[in-house]
Backbone bond lengths (Angstrom), bond angles and torsions (degrees), N, CA, C in turn:
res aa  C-N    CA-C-N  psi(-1)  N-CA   C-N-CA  omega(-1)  CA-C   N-CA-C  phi
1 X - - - 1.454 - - 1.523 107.88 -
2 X 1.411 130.61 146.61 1.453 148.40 -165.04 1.329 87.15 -91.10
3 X 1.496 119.45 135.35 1.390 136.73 153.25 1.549 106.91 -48.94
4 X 1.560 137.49 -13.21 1.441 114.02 171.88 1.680 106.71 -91.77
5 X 1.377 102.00 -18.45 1.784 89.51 177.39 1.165 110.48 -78.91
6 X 1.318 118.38 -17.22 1.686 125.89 -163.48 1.982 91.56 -84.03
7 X 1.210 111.83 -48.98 1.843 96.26 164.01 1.360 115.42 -80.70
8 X 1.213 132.81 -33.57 1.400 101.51 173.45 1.238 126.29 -73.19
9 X 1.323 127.84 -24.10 1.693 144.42 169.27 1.623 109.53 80.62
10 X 1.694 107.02 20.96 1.315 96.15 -170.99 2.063 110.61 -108.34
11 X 1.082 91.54 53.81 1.872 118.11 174.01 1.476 89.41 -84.86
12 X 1.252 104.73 120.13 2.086 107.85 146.50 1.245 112.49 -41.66
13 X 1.495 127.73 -8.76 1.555 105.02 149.28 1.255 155.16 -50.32
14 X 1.669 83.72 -32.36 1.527 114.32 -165.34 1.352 108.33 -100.42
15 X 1.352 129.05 -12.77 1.146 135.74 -135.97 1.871 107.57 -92.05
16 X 1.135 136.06 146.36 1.339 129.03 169.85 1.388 118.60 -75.26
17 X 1.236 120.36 -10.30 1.340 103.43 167.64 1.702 108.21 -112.46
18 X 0.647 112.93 45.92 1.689 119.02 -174.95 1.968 107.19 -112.65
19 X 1.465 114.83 93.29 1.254 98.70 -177.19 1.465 101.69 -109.30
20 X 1.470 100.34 -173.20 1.712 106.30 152.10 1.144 138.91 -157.90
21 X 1.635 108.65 128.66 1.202 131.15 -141.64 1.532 108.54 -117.83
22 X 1.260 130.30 145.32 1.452 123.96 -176.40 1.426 113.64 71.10
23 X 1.611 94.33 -143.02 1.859 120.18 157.57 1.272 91.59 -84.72
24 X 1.024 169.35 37.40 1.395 112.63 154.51 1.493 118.97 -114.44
25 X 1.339 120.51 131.28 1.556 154.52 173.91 1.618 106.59 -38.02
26 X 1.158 119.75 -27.40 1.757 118.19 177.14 1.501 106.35 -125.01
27 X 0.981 101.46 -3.50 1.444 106.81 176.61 1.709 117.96 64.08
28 X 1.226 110.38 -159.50 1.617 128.95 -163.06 1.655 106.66 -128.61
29 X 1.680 84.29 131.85 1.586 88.88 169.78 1.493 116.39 -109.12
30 X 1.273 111.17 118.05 1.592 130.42 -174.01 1.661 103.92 -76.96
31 X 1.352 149.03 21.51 1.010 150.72 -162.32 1.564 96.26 -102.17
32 X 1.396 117.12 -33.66 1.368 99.92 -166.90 1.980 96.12 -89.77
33 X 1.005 132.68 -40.24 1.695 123.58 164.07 1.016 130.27 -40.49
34 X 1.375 118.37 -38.52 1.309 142.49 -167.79 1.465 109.26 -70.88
35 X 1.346 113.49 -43.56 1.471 136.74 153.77 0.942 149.78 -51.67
36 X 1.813 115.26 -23.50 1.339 134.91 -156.47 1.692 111.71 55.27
37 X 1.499 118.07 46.36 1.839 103.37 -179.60 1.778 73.58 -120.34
38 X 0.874 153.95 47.66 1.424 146.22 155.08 1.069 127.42 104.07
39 X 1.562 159.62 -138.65 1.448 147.49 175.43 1.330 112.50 -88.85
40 X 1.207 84.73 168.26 1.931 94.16 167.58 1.947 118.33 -60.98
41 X 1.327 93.76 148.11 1.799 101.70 -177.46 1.155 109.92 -123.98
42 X 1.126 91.63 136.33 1.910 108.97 -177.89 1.650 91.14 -61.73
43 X 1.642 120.10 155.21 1.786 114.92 -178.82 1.108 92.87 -98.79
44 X 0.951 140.02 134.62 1.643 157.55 159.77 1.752 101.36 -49.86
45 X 1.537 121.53 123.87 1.226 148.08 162.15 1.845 96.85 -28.09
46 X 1.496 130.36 -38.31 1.485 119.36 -139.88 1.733 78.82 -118.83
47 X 1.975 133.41 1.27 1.191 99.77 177.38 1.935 101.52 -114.78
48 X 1.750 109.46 -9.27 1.211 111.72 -149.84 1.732 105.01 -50.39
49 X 1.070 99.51 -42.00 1.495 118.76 -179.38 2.166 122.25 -53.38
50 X 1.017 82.26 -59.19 2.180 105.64 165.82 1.723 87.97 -49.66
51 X 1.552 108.57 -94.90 1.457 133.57 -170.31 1.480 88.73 106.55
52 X 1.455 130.62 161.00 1.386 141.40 -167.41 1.423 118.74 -114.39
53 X 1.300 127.44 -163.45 1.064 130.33 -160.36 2.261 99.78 -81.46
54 X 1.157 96.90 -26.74 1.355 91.59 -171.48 1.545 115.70 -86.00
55 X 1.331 121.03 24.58 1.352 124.09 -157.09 1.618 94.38 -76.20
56 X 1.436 127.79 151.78 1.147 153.06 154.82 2.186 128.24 -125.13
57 X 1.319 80.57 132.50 2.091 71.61 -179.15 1.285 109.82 -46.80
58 X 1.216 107.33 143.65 1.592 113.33 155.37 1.647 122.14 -66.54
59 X 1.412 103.80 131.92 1.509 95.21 -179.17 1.499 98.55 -78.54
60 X 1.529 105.50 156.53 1.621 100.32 179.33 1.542 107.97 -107.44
């Protein structure tokens, strides 16, 4: 991980809607259900790392 995601904290790692469900290894972003814009989405390998415009802190 890049020292600028590591200060900004905005990686789908970090993210509050980022769970994991099943198999999958990067898990699911619950942002679009949560919302009413349609189901949960598997995170794509090329954004987990960035994280997107909808990022929120994780509550701890």
């Amino acid at each position: 991980m890049t020292e600028a995601i590591k200060k900004t904290g905005t990686a789908c790692w970090d993210c509050g809607f980022r769970r994991d469900f099943d198999n999958t290894f990067l898990g699911i972003c619950t942002w679009f259900e949560v919302h009413g814009k349609g189901s949960n989405k598997d995170i794509p390998p090329a954004l987990v790392e960035k994280g997107c415009k909808y990022w929120k802190k994780k509550q701890k």
